[in-house]
N, C-alpha and C positions, 0 to 999 in steps of 0.2 A: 223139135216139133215144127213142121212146118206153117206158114199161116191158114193153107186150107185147113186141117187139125185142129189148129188152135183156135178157129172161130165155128168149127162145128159145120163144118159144110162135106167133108167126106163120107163118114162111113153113117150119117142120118141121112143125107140124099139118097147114098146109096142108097139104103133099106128102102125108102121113100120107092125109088124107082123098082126095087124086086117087090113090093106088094102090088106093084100096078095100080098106085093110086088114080080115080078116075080124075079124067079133065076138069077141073074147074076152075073156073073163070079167075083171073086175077084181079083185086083192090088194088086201086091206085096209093100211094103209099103218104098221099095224103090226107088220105080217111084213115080215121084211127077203128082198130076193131071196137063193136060194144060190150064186148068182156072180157076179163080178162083169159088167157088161156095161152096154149102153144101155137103156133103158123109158121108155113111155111113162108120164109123171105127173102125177097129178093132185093139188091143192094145193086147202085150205081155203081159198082163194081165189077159186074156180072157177076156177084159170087150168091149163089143159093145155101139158107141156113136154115133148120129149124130153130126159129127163137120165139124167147117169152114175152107176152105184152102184157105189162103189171102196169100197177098206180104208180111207176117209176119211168113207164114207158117201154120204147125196146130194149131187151137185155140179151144178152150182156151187150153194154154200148162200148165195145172196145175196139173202135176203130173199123167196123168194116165199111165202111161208106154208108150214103143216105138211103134210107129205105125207099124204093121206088115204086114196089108191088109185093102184097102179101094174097093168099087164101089160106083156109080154114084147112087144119090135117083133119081126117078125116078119125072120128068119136076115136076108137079102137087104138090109132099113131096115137092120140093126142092122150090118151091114159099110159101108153107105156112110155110115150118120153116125160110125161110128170113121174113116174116111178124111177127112173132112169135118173133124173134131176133129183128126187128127195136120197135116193142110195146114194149120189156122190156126195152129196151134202152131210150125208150120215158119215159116211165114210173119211172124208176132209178132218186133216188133224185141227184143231184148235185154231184160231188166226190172234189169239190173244190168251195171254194168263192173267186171271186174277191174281188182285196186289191185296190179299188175305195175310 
């Protein structure tokens, strides 16, 4: 898998760009969003991702550089990649056995 792939910037951008999401304005990536939810991010990197901002911050923090600029996907994106997020979740084998 390549790192575009693996940090989720291909085929969510994608989609992102065939709904024709309107223009809005980007967050400097030094303001933290006020809730938590999915955005659109962008990374000193130039790499664009949809990620999660939780009580843990940005997720997944695996390496793609400093977050520089976020906005908001818009209600409609931001319910199917929380479905999209809890199906693979569902889906992910175990990461741990109970010692029963």
């Amino acid at each position: 898998m390549d790192k575009a792939a693996a940090c989720g910037v291909g085929a969510r951008a994608a989609a992102l760009k065939e709904k024709r999401m309107k223009q809005r304005d980007w967050v400097s990536g030094d303001t933290a969003p006020q809730r938590h939810g999915y955005y659109e991010t962008r990374f000193d990197t130039g790499d664009i991702a949809v990620t999660l901002y939780s009580a843990l911050g940005w997720l997944p923090a695996n390496g793609q550089g400093a977050v520089v600029g976020w906005r908001a996907l818009p209600p409609a994106l931001e319910r199917e990649e929380a479905e999209r997020h809890l199906e693979s979740l569902r889906s992910a084998p175990p990461q741990w056995e109970s010692e029963e």
